[in-house]
Biopython code that builds the backbone (N, CA, C, O; Angstrom):
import numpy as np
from Bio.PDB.StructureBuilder import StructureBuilder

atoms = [
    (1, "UNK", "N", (-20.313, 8.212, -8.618)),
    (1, "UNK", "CA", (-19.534, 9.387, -8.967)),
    (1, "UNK", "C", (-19.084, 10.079, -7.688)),
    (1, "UNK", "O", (-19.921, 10.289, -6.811)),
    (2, "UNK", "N", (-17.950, 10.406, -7.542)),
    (2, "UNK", "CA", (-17.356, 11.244, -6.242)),
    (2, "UNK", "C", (-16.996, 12.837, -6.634)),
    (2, "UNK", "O", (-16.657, 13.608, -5.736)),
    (3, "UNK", "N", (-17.073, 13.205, -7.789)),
    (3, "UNK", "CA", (-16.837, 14.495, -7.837)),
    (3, "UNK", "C", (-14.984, 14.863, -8.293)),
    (3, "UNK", "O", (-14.383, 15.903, -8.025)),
    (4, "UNK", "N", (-14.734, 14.307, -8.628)),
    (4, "UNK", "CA", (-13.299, 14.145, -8.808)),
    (4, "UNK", "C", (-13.379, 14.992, -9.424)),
    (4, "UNK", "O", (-14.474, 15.162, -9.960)),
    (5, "UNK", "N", (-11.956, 16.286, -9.777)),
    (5, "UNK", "CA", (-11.383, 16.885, -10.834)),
    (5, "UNK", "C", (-10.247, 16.734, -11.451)),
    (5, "UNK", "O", (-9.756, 17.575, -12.204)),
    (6, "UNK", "N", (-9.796, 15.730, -11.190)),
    (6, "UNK", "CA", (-8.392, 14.931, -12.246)),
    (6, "UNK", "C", (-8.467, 13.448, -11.938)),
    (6, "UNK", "O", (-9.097, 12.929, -11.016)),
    (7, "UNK", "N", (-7.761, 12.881, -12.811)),
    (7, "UNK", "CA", (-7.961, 11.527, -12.296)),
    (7, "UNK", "C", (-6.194, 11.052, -12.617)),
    (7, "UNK", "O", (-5.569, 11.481, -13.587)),
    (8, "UNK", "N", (-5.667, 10.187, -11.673)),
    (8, "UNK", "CA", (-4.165, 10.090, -11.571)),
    (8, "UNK", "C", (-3.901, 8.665, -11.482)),
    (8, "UNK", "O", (-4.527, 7.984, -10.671)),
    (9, "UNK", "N", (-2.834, 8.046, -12.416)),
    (9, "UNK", "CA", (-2.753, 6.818, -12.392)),
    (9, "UNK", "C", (-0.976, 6.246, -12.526)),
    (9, "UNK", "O", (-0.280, 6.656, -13.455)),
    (10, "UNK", "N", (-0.564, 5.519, -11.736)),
    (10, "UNK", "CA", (0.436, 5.192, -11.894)),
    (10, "UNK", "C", (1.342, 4.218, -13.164)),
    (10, "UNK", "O", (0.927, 3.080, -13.385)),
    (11, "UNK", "N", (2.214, 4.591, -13.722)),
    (11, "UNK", "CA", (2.533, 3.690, -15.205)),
    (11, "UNK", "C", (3.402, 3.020, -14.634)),
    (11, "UNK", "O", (3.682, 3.304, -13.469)),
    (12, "UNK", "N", (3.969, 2.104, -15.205)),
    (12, "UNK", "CA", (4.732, 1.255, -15.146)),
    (12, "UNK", "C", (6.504, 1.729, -16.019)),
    (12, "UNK", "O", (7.646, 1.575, -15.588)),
    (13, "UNK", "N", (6.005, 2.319, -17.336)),
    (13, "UNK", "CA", (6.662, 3.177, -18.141)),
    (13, "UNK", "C", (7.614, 2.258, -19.059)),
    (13, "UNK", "O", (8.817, 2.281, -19.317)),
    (14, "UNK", "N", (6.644, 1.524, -19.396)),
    (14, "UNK", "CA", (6.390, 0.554, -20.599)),
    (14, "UNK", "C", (7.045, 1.417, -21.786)),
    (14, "UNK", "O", (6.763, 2.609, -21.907)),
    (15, "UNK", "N", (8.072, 0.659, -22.795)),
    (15, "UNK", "CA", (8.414, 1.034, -24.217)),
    (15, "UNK", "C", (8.463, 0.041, -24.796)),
    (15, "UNK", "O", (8.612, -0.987, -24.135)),
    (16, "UNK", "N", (8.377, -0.025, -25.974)),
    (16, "UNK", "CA", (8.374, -0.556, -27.076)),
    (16, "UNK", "C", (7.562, -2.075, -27.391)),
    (16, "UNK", "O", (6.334, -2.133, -27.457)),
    (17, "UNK", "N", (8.452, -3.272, -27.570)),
    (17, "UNK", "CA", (7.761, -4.329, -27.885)),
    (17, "UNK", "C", (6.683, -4.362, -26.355)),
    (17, "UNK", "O", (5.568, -3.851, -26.249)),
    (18, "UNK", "N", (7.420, -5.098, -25.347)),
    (18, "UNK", "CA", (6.477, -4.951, -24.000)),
    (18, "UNK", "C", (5.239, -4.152, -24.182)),
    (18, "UNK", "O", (4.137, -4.698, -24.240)),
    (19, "UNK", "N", (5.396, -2.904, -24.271)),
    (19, "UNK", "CA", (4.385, -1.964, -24.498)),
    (19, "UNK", "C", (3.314, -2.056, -25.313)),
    (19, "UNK", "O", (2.145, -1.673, -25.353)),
    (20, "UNK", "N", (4.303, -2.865, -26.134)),
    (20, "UNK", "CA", (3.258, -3.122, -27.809)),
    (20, "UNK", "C", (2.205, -4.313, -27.358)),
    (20, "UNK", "O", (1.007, -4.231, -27.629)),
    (21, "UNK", "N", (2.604, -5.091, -26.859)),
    (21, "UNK", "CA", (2.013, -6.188, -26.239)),
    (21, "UNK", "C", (1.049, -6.330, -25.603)),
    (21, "UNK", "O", (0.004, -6.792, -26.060)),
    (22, "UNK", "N", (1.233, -5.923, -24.307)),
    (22, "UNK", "CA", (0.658, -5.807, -22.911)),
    (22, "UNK", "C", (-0.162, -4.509, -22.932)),
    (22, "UNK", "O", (-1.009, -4.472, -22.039)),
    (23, "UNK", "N", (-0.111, -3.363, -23.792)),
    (23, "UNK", "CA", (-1.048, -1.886, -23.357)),
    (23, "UNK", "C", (-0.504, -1.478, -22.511)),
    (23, "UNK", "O", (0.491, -1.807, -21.865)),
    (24, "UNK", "N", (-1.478, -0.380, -22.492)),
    (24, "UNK", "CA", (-1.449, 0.016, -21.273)),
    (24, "UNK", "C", (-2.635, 1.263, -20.710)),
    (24, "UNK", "O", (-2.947, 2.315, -21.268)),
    (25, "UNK", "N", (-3.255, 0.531, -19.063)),
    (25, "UNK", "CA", (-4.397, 1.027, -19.082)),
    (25, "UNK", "C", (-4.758, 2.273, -19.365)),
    (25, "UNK", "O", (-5.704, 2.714, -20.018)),
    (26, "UNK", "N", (-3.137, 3.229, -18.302)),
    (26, "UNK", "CA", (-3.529, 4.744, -18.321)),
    (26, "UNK", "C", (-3.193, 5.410, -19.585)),
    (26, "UNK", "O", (-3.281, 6.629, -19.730)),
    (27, "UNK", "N", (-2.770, 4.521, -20.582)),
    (27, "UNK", "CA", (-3.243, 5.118, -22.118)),
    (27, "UNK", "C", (-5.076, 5.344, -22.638)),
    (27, "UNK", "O", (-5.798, 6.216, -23.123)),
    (28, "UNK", "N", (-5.163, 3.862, -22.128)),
    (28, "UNK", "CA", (-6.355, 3.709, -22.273)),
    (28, "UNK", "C", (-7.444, 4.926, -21.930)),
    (28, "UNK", "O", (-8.011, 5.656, -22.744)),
    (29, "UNK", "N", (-7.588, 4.921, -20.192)),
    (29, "UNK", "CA", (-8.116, 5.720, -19.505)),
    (29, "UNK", "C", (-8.017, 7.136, -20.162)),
    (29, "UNK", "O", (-9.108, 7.695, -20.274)),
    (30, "UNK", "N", (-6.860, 7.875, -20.650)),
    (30, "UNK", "CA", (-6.549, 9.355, -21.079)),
    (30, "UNK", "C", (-7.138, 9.289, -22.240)),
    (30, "UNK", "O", (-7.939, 10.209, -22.409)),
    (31, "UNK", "N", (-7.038, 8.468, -23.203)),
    (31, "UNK", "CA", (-7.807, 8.288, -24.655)),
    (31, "UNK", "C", (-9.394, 8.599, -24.300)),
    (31, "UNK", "O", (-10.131, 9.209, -25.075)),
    (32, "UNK", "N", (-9.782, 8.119, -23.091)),
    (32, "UNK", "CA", (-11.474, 8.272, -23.285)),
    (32, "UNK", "C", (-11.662, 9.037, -22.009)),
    (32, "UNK", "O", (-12.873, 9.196, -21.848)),
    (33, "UNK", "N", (-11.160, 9.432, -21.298)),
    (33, "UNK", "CA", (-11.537, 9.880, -19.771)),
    (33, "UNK", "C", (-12.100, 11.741, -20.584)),
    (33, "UNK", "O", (-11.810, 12.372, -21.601)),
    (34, "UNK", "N", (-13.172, 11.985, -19.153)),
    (34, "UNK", "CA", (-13.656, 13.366, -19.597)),
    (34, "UNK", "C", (-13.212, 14.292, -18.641)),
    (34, "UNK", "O", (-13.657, 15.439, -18.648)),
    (35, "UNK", "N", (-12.429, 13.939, -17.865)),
    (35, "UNK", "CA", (-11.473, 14.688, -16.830)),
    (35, "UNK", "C", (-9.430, 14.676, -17.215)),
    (35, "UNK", "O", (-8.858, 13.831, -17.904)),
    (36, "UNK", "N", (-8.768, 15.881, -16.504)),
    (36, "UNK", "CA", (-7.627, 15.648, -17.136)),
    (36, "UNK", "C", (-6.926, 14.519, -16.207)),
    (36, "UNK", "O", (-7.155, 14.310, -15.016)),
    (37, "UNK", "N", (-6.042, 13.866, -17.030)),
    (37, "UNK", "CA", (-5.685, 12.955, -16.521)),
    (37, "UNK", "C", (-4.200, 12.801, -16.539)),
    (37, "UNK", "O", (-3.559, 12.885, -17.587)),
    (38, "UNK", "N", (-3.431, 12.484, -14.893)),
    (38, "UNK", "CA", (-1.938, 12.766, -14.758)),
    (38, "UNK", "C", (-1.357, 11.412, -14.663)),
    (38, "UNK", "O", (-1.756, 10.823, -13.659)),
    (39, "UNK", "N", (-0.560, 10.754, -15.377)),
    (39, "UNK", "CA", (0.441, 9.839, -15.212)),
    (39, "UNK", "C", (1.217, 10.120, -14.488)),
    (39, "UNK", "O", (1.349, 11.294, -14.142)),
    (40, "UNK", "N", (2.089, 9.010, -13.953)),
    (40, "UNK", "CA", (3.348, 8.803, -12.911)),
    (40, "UNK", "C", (4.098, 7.552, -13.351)),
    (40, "UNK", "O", (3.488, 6.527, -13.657)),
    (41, "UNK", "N", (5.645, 7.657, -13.384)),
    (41, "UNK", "CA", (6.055, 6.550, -13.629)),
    (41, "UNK", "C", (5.837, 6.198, -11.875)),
    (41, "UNK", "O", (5.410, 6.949, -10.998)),
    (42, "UNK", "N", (6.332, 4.694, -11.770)),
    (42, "UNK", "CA", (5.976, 4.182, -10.622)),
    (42, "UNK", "C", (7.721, 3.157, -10.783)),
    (42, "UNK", "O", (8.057, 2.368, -9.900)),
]
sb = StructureBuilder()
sb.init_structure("model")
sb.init_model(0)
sb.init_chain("A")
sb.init_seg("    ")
for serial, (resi, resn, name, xyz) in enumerate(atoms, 1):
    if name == "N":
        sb.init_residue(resn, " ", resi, " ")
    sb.init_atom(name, np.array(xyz, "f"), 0.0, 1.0, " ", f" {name:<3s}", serial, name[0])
structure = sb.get_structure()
């Protein structure tokens, strides 16, 4: 643990079928993370 107070992850900025497919982690991560969490398209 490092003490973090947000946690930030870069997207890809995935829609639709692709999206549907493949996921995507920093969905993942925000669904369960206990810190707030900032996307970025990349």
């Amino acid at each position: 643990k490092i003490g973090a107070d947000i946690i930030a992850i870069p997207t890809h900025g995935k829609k639709g079928l692709a999206h549907f497919f493949s996921g995507s982690i920093g969905e993942d991560v925000a669904n369960h993370a206990t810190l707030p969490v900032m996307t970025f398209k990349i």
